[in-house]
N, C-alpha and C positions, 0 to 999 in steps of 0.2 A: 504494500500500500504506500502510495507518495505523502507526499505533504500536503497535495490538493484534495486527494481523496480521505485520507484522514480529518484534516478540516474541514470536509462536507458531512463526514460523517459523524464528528465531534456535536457540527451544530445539529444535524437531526437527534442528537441523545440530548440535547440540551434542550429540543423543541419538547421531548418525550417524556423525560425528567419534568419541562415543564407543568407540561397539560395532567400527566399521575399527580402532580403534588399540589395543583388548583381541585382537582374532583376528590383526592383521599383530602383533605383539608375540608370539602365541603361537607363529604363522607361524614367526616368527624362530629359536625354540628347537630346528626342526629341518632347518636349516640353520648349514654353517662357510661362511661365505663366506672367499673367498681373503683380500680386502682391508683385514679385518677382522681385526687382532691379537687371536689366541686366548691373550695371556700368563697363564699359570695361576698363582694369587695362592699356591699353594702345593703340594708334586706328590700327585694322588691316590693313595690309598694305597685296597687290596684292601677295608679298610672304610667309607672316607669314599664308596665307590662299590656296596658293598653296602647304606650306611644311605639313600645318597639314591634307589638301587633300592627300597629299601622303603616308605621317602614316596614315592614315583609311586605303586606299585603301592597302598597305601594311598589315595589320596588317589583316585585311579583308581577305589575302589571306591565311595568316597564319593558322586563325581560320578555314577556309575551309577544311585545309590540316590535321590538327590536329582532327579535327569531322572526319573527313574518316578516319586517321591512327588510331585512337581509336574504330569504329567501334560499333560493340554490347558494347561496352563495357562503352559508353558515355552515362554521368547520369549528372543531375544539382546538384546533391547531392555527399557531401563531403564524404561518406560511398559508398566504393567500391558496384556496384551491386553483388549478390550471386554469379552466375558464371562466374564472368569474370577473364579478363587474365591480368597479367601487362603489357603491352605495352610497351618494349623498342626499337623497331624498327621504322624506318619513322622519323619523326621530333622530335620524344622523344629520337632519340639517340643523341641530342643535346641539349634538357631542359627539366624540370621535367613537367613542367607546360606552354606549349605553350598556349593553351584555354585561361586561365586565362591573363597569359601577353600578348596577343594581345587585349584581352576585357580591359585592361589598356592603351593599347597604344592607340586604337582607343577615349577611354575616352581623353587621351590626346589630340590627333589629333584635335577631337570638340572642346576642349579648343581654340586650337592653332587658329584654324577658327575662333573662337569669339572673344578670349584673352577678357572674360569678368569673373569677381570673380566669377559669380555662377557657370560657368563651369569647374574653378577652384577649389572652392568646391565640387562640383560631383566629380572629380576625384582622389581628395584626399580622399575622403569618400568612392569612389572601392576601392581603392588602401587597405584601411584600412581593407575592409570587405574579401576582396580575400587574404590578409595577415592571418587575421582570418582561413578562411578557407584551405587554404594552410599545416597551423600547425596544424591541425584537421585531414585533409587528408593523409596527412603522416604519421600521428599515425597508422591509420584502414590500409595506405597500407603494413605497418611495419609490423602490427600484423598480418595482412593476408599473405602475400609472402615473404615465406624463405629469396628471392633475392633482397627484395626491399633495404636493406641496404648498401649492395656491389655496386647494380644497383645506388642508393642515392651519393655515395661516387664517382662512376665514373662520373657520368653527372649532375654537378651541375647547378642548379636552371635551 
């Protein structure tokens, strides 16, 4: 194997690496495991449990809306599929990346519901990996559509 083909292959386990450790992370938000201290950083209260029901269910809607306006064109993987299109229309003419920040917000949301560290930790741990993949994504769209930088500059984040 060369240098080049190692490098192709490095980033596809990095793309692979990616997308396992965004769905085991979300995996994780519904499950308590036993051995896992659920200490709650503070006790929910009837609101802090109906406001983080309302970011799911919000964020839920988002993510609905965003899978249809994306179309053929929605992949778990940070590399554009071959023939797709960029989607600036529908909810993408207002962020780059709805999918992703509503699977944050909802991570939140579970938080909010338990306000205990470990779901704390989940969250900051998406946050982390969908940042990862985000700067990943934008490369391969760059590289692929003439538009994506104009389209980049008008509708941030």
């Amino acid at each position: 194997m060369n240098k080049f083909q190692l490098k192709i292959f490095l980033k596809a386990v990095y793309e692979i690496i990616l997308v396992f450790l965004q769905f085991f992370i979300i995996f994780l938000h519904f499950f308590q495991w036993e051995f896992i201290p659920q200490k709650q950083i503070i006790q929910v209260s009837t609101l802090s449990y109906l406001v983080g029901f309302l970011i799911i269910i919000m964020a839920f809607i988002i993510l609905l809306v965003a899978i249809k306006d994306l179309g053929t064109n929605l992949s778990p993987f940070p590399r554009p599929i071959n023939n797709s299109n960029l989607v600036t229309s529908g909810i993408y003419r207002f962020t780059r990346h709805p999918m992703y920040y509503s699977l944050i917000l909802i991570s939140f949301g579970v938080f909010i519901t338990k306000l205990s560290i470990y779901y704390l930790f989940l969250s900051i741990s998406l946050v982390l990996i969908i940042k990862f993949k985000i700067v990943l994504e934008e490369k391969y769209l760059n590289n692929k559509f003439k538009n994506y930088l104009l389209y980049k500059n008008k509708v941030k984040n």
